[in-house]
N, CA, C and O atoms as a Maestro MAE file, in Angstrom:
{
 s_m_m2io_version
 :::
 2.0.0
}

f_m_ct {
 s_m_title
 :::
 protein
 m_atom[284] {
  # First column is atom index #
  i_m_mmod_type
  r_m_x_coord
  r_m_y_coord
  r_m_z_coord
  i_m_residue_number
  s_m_chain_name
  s_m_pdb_residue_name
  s_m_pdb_atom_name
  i_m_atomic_number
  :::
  1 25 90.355 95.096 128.292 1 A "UNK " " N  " 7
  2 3 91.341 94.069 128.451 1 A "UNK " " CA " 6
  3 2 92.714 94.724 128.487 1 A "UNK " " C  " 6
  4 15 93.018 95.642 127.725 1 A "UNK " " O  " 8
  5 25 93.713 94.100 129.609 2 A "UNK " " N  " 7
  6 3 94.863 94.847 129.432 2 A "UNK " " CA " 6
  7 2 95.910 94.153 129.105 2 A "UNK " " C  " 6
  8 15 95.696 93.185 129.836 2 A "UNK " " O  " 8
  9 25 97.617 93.712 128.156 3 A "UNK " " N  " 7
  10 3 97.959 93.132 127.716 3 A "UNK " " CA " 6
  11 2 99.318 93.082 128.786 3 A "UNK " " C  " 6
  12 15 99.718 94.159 129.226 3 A "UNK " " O  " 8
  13 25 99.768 92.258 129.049 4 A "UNK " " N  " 7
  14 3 101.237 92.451 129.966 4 A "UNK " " CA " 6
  15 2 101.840 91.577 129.361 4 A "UNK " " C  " 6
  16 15 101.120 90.803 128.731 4 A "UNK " " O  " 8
  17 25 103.621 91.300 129.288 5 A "UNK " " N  " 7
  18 3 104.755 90.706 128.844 5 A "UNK " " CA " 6
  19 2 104.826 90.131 130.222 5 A "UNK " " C  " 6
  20 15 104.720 90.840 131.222 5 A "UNK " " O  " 8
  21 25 105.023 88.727 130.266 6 A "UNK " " N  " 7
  22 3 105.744 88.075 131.488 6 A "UNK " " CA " 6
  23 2 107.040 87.452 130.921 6 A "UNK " " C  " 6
  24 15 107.136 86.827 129.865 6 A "UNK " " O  " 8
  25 25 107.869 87.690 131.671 7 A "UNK " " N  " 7
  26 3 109.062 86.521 131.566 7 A "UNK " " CA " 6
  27 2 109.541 85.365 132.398 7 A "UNK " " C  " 6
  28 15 110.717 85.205 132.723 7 A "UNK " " O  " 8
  29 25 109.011 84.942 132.570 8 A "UNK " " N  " 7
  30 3 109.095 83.480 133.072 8 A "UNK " " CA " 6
  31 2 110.331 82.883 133.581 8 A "UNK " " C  " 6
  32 15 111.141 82.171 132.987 8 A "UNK " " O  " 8
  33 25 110.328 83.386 135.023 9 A "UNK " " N  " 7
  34 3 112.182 82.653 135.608 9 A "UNK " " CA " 6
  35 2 111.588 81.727 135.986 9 A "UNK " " C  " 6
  36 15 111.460 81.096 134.936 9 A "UNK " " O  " 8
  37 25 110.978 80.999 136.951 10 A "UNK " " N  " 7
  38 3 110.939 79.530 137.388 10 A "UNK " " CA " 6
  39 2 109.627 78.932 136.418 10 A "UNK " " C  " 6
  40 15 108.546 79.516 136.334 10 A "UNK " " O  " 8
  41 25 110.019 77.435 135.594 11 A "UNK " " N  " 7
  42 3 109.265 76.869 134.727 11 A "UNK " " CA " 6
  43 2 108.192 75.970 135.418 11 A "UNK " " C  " 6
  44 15 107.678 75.059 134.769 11 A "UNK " " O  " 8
  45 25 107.779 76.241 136.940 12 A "UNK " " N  " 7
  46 3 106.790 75.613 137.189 12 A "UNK " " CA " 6
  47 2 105.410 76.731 137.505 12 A "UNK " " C  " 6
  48 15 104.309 76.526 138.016 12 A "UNK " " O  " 8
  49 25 106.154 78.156 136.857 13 A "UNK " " N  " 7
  50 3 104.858 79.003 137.117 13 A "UNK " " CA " 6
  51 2 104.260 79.183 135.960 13 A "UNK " " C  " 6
  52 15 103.382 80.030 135.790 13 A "UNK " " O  " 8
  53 25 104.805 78.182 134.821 14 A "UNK " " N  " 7
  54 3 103.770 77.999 133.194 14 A "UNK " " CA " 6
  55 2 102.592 76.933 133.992 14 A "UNK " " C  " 6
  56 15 101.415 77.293 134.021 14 A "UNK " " O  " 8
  57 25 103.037 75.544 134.657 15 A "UNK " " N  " 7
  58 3 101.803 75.333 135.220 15 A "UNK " " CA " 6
  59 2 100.652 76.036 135.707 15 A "UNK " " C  " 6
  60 15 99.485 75.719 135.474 15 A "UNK " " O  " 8
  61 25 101.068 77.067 136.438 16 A "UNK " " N  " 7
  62 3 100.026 77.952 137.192 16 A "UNK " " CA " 6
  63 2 99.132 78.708 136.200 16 A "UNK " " C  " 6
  64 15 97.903 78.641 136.216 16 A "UNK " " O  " 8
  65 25 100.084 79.659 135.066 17 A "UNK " " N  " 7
  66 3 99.498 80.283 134.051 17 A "UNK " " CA " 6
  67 2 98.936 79.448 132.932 17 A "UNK " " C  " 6
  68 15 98.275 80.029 132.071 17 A "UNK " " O  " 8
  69 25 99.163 77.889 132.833 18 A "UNK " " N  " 7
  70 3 98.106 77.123 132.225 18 A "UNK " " CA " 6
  71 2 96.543 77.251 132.996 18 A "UNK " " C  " 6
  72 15 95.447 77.626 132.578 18 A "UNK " " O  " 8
  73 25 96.899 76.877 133.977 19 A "UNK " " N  " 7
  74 3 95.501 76.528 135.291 19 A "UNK " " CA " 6
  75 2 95.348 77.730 134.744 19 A "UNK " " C  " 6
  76 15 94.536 77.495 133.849 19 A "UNK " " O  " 8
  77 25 95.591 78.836 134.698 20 A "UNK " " N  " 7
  78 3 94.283 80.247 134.555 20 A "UNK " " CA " 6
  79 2 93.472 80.205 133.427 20 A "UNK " " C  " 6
  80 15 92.270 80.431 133.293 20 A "UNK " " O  " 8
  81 25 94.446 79.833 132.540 21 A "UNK " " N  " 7
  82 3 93.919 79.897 131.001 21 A "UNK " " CA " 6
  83 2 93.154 78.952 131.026 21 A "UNK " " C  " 6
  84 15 92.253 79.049 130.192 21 A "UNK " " O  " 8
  85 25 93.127 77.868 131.778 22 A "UNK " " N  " 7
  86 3 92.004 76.691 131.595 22 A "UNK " " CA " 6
  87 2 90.810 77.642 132.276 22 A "UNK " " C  " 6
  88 15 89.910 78.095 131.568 22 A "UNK " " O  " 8
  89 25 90.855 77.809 133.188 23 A "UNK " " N  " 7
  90 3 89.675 78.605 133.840 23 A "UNK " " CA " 6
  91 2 89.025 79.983 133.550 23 A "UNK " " C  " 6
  92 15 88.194 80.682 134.129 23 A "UNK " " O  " 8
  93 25 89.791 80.086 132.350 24 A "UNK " " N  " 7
  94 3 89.620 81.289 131.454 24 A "UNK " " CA " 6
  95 2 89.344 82.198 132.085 24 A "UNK " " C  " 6
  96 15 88.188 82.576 132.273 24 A "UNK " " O  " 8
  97 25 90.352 82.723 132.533 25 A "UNK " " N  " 7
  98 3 90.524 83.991 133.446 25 A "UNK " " CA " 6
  99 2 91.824 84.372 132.694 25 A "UNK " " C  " 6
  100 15 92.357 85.289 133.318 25 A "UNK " " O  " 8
  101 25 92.441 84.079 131.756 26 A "UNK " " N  " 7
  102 3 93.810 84.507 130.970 26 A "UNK " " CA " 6
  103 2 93.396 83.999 129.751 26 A "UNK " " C  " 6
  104 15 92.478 83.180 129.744 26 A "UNK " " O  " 8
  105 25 94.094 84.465 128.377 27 A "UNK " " N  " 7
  106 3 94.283 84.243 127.629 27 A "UNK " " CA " 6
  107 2 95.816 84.219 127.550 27 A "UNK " " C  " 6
  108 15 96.588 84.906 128.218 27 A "UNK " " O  " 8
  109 25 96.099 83.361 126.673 28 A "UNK " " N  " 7
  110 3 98.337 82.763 126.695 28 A "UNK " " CA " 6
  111 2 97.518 83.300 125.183 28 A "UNK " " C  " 6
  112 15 96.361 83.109 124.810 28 A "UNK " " O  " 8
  113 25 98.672 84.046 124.527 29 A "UNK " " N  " 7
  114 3 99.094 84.343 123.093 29 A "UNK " " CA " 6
  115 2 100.530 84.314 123.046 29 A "UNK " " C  " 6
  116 15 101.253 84.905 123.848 29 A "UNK " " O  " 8
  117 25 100.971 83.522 121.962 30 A "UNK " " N  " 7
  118 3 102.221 83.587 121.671 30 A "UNK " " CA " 6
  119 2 102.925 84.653 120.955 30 A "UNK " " C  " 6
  120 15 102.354 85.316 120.089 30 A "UNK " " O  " 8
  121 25 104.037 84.823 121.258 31 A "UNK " " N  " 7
  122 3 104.650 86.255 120.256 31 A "UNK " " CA " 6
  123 2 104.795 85.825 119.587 31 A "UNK " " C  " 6
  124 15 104.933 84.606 119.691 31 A "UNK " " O  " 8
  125 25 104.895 86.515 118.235 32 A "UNK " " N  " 7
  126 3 105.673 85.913 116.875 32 A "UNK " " CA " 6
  127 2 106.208 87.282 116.211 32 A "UNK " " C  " 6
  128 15 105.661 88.103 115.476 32 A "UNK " " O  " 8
  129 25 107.762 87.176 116.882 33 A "UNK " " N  " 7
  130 3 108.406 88.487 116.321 33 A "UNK " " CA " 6
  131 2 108.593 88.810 115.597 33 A "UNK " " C  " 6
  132 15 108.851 90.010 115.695 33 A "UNK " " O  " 8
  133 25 108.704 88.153 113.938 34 A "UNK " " N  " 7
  134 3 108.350 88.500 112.970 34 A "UNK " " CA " 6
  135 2 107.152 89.155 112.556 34 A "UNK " " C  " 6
  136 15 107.320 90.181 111.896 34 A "UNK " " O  " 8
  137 25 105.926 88.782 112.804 35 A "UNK " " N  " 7
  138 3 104.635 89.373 112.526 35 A "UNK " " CA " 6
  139 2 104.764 90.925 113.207 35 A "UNK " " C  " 6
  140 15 104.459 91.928 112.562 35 A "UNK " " O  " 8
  141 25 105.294 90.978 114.695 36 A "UNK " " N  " 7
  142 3 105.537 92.662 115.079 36 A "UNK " " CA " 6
  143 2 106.200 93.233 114.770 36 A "UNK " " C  " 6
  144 15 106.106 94.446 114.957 36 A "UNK " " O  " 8
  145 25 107.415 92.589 114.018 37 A "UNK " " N  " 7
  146 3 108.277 93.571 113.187 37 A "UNK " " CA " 6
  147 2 107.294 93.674 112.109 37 A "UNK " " C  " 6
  148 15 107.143 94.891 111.999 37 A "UNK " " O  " 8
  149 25 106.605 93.156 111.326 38 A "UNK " " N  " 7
  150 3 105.890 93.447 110.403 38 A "UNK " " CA " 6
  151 2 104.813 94.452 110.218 38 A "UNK " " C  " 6
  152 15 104.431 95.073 109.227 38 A "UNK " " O  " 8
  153 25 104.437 94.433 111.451 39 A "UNK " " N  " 7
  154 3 103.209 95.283 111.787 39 A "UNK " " CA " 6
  155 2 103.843 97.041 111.885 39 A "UNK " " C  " 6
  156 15 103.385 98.103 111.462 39 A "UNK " " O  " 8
  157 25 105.179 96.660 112.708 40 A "UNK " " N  " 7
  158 3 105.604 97.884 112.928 40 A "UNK " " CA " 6
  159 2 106.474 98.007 111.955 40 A "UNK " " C  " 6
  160 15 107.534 98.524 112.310 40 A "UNK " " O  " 8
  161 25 106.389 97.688 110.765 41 A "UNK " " N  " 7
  162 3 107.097 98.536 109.486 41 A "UNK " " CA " 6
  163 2 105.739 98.961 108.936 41 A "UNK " " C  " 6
  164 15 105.769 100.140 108.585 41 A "UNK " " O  " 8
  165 25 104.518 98.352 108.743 42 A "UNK " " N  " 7
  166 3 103.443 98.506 108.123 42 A "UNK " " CA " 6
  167 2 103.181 100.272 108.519 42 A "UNK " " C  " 6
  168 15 102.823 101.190 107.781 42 A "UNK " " O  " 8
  169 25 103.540 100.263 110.038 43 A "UNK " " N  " 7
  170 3 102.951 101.212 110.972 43 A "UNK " " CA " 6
  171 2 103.726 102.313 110.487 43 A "UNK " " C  " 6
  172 15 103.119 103.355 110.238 43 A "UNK " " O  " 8
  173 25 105.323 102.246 110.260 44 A "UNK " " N  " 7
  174 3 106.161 103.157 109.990 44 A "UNK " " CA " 6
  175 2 106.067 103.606 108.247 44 A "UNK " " C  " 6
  176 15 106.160 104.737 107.770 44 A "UNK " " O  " 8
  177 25 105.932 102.783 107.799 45 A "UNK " " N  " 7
  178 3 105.011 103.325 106.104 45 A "UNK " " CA " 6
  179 2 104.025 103.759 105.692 45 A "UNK " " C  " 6
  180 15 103.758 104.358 104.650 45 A "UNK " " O  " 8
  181 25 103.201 103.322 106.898 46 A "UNK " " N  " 7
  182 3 101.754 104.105 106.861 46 A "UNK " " CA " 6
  183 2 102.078 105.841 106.836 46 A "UNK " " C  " 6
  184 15 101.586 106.895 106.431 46 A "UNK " " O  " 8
  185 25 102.688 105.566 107.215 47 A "UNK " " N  " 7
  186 3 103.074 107.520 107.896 47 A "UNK " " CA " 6
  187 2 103.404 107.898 106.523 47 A "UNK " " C  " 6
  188 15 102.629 108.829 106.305 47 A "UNK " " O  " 8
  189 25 104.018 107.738 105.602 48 A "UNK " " N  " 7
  190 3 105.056 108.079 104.600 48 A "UNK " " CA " 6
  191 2 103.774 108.680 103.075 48 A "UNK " " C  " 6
  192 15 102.641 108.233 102.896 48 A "UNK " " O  " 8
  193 25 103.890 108.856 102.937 49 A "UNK " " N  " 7
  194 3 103.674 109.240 101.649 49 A "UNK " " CA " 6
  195 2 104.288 108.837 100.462 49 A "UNK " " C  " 6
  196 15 103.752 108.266 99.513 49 A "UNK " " O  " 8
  197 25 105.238 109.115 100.566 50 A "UNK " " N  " 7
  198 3 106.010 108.497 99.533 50 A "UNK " " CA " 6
  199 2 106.904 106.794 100.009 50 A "UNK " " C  " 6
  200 15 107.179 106.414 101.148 50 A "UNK " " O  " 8
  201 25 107.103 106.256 99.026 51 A "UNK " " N  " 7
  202 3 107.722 104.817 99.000 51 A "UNK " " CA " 6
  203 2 109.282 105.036 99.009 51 A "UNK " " C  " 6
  204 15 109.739 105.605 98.017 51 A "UNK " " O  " 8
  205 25 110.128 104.669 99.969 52 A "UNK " " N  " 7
  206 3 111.286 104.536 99.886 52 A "UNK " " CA " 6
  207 2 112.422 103.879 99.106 52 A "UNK " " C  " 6
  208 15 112.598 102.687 99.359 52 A "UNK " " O  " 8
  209 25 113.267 104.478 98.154 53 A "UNK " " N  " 7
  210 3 113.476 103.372 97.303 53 A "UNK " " CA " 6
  211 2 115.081 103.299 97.575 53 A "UNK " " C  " 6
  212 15 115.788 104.249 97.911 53 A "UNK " " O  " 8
  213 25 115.499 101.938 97.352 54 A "UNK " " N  " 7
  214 3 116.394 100.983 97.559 54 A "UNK " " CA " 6
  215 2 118.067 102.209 97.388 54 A "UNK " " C  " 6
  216 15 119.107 102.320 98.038 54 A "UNK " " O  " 8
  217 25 117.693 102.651 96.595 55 A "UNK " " N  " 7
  218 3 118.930 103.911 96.840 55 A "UNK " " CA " 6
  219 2 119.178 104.844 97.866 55 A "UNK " " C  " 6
  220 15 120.213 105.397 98.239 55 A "UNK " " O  " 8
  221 25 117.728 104.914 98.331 56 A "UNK " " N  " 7
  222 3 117.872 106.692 99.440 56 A "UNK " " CA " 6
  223 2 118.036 105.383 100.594 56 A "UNK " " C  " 6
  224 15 118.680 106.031 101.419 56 A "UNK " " O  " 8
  225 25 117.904 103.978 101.240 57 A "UNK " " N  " 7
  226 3 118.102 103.326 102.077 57 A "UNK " " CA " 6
  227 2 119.832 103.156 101.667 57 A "UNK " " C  " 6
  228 15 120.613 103.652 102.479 57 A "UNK " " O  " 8
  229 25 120.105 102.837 101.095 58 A "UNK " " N  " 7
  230 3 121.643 102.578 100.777 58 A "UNK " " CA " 6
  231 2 122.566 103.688 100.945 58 A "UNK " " C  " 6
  232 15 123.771 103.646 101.195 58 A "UNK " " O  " 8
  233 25 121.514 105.068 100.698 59 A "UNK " " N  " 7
  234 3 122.797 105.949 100.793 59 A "UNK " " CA " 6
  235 2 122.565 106.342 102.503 59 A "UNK " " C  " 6
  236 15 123.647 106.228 103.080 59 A "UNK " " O  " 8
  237 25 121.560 106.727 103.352 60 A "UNK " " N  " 7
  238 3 121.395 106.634 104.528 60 A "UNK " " CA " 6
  239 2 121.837 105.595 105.231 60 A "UNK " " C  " 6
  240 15 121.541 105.646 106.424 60 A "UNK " " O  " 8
  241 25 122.681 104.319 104.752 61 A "UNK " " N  " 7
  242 3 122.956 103.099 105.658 61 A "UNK " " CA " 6
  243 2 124.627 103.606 105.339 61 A "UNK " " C  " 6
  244 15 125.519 103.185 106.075 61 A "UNK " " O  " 8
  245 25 124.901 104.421 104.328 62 A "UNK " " N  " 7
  246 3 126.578 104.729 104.089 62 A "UNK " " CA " 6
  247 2 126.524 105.995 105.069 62 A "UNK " " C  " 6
  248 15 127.343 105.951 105.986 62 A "UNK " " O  " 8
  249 25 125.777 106.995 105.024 63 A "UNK " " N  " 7
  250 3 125.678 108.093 105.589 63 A "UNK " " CA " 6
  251 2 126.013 107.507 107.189 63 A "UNK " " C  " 6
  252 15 126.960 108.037 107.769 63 A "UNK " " O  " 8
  253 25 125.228 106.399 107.914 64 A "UNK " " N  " 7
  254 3 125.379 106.435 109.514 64 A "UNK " " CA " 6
  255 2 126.996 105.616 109.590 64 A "UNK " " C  " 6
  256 15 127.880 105.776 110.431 64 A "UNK " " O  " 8
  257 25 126.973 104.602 108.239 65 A "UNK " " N  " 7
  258 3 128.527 104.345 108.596 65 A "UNK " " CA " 6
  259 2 129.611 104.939 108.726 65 A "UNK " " C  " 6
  260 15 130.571 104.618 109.425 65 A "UNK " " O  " 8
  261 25 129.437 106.110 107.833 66 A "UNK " " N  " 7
  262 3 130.717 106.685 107.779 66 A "UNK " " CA " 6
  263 2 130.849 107.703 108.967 66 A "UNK " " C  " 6
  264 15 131.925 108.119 109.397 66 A "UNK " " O  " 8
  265 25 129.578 108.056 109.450 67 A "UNK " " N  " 7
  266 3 129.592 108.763 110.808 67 A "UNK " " CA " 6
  267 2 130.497 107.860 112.018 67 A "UNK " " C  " 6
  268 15 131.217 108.386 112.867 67 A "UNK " " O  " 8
  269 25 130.282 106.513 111.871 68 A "UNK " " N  " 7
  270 3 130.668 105.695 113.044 68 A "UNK " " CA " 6
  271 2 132.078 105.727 113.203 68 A "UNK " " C  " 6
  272 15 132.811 106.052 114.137 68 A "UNK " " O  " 8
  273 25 132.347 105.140 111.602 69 A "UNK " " N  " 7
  274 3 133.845 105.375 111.417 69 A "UNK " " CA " 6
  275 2 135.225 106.394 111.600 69 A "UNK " " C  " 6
  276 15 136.435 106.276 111.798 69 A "UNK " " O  " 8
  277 25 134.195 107.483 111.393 70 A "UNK " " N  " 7
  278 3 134.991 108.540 111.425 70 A "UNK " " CA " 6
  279 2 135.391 108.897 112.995 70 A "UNK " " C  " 6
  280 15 136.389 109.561 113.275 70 A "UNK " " O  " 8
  281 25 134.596 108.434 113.844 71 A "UNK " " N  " 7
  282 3 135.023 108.914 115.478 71 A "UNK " " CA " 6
  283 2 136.007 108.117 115.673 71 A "UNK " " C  " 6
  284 15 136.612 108.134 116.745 71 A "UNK " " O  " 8
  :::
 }
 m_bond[283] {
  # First column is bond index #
  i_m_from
  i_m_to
  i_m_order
  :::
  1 1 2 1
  2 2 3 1
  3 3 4 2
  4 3 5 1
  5 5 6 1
  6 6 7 1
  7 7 8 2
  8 7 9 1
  9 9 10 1
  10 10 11 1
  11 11 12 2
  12 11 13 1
  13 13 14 1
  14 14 15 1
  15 15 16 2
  16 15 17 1
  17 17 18 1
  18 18 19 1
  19 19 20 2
  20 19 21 1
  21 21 22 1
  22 22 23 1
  23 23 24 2
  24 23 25 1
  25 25 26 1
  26 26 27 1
  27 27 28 2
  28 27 29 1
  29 29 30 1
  30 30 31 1
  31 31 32 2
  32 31 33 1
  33 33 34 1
  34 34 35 1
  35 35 36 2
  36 35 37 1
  37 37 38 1
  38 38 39 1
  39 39 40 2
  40 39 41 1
  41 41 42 1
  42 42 43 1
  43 43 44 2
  44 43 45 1
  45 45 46 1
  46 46 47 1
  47 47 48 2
  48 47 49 1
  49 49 50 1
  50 50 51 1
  51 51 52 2
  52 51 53 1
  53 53 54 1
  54 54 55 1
  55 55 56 2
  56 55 57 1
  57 57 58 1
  58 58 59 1
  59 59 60 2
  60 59 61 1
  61 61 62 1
  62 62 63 1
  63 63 64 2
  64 63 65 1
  65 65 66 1
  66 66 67 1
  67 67 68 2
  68 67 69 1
  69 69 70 1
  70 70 71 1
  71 71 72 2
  72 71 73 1
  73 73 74 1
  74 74 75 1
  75 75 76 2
  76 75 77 1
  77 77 78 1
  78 78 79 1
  79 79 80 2
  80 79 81 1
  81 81 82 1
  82 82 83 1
  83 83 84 2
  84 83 85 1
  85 85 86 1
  86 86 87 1
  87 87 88 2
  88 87 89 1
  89 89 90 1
  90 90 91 1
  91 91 92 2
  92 91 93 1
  93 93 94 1
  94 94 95 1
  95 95 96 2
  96 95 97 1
  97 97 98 1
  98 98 99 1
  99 99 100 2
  100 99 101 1
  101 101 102 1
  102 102 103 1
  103 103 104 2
  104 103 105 1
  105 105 106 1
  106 106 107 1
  107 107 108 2
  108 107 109 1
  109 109 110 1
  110 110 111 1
  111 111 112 2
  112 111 113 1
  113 113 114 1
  114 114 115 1
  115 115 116 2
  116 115 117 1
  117 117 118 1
  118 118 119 1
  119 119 120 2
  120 119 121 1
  121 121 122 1
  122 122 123 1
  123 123 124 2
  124 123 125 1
  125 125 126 1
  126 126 127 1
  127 127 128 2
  128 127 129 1
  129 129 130 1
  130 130 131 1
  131 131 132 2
  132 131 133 1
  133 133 134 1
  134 134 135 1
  135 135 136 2
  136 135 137 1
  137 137 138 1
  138 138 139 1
  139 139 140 2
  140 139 141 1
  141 141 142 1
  142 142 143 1
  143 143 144 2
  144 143 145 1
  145 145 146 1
  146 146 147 1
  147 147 148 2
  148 147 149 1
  149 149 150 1
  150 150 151 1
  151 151 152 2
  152 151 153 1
  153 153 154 1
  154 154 155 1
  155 155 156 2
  156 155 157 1
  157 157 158 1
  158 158 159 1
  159 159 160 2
  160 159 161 1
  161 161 162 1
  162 162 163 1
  163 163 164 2
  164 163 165 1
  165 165 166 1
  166 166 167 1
  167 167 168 2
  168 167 169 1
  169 169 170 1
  170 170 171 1
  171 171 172 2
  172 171 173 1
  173 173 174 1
  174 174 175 1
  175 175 176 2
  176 175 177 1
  177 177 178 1
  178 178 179 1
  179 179 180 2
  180 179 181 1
  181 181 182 1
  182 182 183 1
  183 183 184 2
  184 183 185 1
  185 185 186 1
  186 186 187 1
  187 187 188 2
  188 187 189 1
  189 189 190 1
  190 190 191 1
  191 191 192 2
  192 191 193 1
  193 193 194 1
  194 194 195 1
  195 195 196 2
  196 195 197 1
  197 197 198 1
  198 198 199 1
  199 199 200 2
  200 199 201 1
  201 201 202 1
  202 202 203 1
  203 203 204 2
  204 203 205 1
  205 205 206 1
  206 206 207 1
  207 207 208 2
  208 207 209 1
  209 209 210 1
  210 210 211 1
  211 211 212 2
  212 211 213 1
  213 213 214 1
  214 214 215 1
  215 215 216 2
  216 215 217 1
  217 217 218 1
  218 218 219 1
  219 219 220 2
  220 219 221 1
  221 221 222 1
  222 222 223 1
  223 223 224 2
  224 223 225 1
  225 225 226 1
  226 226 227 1
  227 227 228 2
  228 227 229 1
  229 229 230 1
  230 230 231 1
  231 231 232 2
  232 231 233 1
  233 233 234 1
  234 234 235 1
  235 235 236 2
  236 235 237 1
  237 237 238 1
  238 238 239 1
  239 239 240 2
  240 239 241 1
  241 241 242 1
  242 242 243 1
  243 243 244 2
  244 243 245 1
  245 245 246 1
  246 246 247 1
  247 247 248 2
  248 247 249 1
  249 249 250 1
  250 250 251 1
  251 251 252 2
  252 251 253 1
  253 253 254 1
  254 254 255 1
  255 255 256 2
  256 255 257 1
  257 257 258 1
  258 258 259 1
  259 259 260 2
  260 259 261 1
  261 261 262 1
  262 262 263 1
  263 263 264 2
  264 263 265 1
  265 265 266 1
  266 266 267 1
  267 267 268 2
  268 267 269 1
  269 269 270 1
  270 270 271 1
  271 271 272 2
  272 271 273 1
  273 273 274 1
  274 274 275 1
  275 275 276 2
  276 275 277 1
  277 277 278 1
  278 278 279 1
  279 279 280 2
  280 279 281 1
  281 281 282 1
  282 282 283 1
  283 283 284 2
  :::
 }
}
């Protein structure tokens, strides 16, 4: 099975991509961008070994600011 993103400029070609899915030749899944941000933090902690804690994020979020600032 292969997965593609459509974006949808004219709203009478959801009719058409209903008709497939009725004839089940498509499956329609909805995004839910929360759940893929979720997945892909899951994905990015998986890697880690260690747990990141609330200080080394705070000092790396001062670290890129003060880079910005300074140019």
């Amino acid at each position: 099975m292969e997965t593609i993103r459509i974006d949808i400029i004219n709203p009478k070609a959801i009719k058409l991509i209903k008709d497939l899915a009725d004839l089940n030749l498509i499956k329609i899944n909805k995004e839910n961008h929360k759940a893929e941000f979720s997945n892909l933090l899951k994905k990015i902690r998986s890697k880690s070994n260690t747990e990141i804690s609330l200080d080394e994020i705070t000092k790396e979020v001062e670290e890129v600011r003060k880079s910005r600032y300074e140019k």
